[in-house]
N, CA, C and O atoms as a GROMACS GRO file, in nm:
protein
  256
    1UNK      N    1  14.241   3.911   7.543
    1UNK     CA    2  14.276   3.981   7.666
    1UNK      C    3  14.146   4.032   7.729
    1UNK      O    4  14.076   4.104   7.659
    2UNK      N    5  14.101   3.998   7.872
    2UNK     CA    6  14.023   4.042   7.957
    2UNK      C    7  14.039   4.192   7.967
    2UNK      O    8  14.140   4.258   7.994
    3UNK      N    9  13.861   4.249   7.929
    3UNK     CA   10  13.880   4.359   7.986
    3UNK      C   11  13.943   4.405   8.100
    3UNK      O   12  14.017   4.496   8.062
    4UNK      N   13  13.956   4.386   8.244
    4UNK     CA   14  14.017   4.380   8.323
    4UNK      C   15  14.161   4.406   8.321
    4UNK      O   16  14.208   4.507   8.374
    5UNK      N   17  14.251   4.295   8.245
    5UNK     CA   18  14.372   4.349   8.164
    5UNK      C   19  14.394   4.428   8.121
    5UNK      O   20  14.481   4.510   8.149
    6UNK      N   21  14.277   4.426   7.991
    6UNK     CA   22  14.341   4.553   7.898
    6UNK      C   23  14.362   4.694   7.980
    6UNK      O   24  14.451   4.774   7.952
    7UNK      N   25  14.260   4.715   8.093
    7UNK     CA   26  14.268   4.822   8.150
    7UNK      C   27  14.409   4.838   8.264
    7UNK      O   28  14.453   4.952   8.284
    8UNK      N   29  14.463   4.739   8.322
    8UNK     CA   30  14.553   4.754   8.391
    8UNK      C   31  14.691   4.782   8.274
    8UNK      O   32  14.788   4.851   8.305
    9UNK      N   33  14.680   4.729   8.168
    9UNK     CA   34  14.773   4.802   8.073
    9UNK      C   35  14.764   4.939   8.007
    9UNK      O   36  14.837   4.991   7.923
   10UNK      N   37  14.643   4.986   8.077
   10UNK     CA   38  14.644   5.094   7.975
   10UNK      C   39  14.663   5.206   8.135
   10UNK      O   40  14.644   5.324   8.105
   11UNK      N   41  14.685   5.192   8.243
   11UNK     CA   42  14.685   5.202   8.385
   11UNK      C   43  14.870   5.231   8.385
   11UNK      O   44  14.941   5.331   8.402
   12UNK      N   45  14.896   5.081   8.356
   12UNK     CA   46  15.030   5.081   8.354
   12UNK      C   47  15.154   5.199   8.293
   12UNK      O   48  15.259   5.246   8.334
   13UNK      N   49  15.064   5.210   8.165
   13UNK     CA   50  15.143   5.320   8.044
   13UNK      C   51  15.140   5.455   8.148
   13UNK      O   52  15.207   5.531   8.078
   14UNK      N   53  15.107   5.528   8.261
   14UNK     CA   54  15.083   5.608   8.331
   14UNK      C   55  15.227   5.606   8.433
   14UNK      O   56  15.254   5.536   8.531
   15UNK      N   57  15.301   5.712   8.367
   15UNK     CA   58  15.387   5.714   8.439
   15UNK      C   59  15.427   5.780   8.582
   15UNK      O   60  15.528   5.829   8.632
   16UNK      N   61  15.289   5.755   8.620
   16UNK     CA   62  15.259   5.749   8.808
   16UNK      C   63  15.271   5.648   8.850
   16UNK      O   64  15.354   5.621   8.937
   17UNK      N   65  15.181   5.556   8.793
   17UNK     CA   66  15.127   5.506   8.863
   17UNK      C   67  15.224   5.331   8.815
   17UNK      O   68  15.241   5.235   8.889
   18UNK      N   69  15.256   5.344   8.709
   18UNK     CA   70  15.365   5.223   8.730
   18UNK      C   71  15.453   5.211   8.811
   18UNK      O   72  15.445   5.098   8.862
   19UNK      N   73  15.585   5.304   8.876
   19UNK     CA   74  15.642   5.300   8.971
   19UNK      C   75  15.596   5.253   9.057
   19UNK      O   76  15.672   5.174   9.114
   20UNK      N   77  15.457   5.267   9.116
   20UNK     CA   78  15.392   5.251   9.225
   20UNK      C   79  15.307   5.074   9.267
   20UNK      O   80  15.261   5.019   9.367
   21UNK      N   81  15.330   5.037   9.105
   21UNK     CA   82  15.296   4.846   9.061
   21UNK      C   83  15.380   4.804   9.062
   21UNK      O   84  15.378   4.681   9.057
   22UNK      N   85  15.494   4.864   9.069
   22UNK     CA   86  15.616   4.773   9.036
   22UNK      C   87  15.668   4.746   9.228
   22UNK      O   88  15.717   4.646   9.280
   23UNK      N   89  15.642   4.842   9.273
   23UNK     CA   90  15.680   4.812   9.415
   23UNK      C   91  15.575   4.693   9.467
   23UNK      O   92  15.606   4.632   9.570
   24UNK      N   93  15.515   4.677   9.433
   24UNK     CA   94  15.408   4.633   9.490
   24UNK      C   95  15.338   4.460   9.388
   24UNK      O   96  15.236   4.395   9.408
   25UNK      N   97  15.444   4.441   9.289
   25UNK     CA   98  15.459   4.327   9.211
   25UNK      C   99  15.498   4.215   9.274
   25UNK      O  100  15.486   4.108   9.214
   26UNK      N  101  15.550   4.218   9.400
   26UNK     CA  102  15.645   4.129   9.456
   26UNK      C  103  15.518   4.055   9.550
   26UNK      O  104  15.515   3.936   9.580
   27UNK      N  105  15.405   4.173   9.593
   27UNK     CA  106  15.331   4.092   9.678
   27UNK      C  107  15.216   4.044   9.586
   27UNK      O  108  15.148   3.947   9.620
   28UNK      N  109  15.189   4.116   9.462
   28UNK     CA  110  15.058   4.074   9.383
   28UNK      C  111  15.094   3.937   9.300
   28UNK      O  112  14.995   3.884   9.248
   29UNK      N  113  15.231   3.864   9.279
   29UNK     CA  114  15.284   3.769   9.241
   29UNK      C  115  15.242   3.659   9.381
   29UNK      O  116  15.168   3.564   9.357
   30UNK      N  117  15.277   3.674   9.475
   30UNK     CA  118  15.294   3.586   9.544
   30UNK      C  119  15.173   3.564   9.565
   30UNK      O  120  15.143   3.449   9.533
   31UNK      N  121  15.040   3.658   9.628
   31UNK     CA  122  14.922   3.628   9.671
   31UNK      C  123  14.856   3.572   9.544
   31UNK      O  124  14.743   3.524   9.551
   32UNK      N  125  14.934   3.578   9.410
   32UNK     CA  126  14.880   3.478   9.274
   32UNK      C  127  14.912   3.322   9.266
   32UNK      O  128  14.851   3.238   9.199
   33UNK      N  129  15.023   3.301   9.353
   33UNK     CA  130  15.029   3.157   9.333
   33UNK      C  131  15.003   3.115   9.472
   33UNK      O  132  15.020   2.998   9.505
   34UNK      N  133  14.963   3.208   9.556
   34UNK     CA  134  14.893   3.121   9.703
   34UNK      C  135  14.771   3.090   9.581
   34UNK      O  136  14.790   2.978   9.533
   35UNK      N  137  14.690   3.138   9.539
   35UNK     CA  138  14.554   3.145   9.459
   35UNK      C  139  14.567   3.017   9.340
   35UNK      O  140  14.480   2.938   9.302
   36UNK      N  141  14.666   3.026   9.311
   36UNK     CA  142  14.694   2.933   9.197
   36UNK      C  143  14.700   2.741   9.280
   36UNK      O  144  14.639   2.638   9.251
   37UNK      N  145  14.789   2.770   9.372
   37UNK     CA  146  14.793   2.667   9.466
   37UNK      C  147  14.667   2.605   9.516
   37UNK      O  148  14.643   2.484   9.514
   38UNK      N  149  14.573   2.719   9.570
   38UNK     CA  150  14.479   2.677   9.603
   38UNK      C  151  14.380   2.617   9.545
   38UNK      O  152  14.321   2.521   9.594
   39UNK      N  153  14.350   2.680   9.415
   39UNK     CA  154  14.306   2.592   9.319
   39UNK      C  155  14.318   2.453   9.270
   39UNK      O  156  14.220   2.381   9.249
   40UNK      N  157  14.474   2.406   9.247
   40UNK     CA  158  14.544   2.297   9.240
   40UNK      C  159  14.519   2.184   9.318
   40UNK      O  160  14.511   2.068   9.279
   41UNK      N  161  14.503   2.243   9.472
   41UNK     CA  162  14.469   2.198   9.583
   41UNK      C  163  14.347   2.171   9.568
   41UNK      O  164  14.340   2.050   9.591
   42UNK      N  165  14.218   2.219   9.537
   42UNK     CA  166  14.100   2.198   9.499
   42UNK      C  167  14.055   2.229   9.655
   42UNK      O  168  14.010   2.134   9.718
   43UNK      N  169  14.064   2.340   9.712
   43UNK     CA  170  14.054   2.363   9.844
   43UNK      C  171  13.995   2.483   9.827
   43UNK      O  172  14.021   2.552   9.728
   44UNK      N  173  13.885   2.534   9.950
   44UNK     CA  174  13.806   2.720   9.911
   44UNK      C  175  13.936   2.768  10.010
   44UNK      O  176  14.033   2.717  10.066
   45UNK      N  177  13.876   2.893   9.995
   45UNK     CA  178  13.936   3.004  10.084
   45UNK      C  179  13.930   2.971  10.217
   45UNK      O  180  14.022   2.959  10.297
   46UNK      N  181  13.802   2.957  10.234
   46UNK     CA  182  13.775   2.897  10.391
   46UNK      C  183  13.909   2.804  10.408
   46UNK      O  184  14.012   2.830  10.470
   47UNK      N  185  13.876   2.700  10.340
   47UNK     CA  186  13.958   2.571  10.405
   47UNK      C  187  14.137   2.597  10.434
   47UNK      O  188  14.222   2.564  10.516
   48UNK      N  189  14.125   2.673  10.313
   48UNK     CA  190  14.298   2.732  10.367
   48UNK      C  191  14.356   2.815  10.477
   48UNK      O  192  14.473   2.827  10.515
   49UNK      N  193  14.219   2.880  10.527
   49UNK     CA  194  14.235   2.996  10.608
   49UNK      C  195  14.226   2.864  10.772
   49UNK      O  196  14.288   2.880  10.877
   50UNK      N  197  14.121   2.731  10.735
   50UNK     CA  198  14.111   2.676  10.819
   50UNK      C  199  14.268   2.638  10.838
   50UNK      O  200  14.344   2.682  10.924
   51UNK      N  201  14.302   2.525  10.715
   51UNK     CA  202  14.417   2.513  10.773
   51UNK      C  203  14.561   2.574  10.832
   51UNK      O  204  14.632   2.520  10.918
   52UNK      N  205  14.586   2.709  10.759
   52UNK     CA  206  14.730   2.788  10.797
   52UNK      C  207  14.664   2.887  10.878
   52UNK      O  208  14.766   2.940  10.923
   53UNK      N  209  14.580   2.943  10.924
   53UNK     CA  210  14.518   3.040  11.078
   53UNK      C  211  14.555   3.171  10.985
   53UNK      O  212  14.607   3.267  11.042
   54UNK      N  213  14.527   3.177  10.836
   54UNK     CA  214  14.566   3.277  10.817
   54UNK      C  215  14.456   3.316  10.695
   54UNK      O  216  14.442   3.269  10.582
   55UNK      N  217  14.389   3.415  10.765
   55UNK     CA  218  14.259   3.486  10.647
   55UNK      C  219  14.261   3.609  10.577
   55UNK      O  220  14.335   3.692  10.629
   56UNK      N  221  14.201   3.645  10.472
   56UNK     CA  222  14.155   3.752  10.375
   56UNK      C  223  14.333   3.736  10.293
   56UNK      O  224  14.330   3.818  10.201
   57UNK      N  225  14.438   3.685  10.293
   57UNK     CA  226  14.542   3.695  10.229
   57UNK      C  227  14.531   3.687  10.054
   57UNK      O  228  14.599   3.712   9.954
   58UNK      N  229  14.414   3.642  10.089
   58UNK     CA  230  14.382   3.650   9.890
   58UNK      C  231  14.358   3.745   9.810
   58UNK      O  232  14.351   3.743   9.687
   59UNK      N  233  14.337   3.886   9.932
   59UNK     CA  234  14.325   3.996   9.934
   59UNK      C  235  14.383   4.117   9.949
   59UNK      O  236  14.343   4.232   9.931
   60UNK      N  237  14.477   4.072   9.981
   60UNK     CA  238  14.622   4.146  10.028
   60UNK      C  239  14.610   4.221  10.194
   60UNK      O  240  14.677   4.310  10.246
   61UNK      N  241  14.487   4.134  10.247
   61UNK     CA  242  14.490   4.216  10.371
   61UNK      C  243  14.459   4.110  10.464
   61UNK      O  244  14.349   4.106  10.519
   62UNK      N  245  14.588   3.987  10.494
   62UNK     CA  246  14.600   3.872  10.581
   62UNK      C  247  14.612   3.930  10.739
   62UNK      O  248  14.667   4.032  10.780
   63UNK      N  249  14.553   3.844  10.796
   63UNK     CA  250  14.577   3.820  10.953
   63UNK      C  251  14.681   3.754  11.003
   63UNK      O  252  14.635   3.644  11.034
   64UNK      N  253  14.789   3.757  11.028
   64UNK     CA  254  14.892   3.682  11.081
   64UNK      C  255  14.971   3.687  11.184
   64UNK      O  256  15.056   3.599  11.201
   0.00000   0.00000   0.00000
């Protein structure tokens, strides 16, 4: 397990701040398999943003 992980699990056990991931699971899932896709695709960021007119979404802060 990635440091990175381990820390969002140990983030998670915080019973603030999970309520507050769980709302917010629905968009960190999806902007994972635009990412996953894109990969698949063998395409950058750029090129996706070229093709769908839609940028920074990998980020959770798209132009649309």
């Amino acid at each position: 397990m990635s440091e990175f992980r381990k820390f969002i699990a140990e983030q998670l056990s915080d019973p603030k701040i999970r309520p507050e991931w769980d709302v917010l699971e629905p968009e960190f899932a999806t902007i994972q398999a635009m990412i996953d896709a894109r990969k698949i695709s063998s395409i950058t960021q750029k090129e996706l943003s070229e093709h769908s007119g839609i940028s920074k979404i990998e980020i959770g802060n798209a132009n649309l």
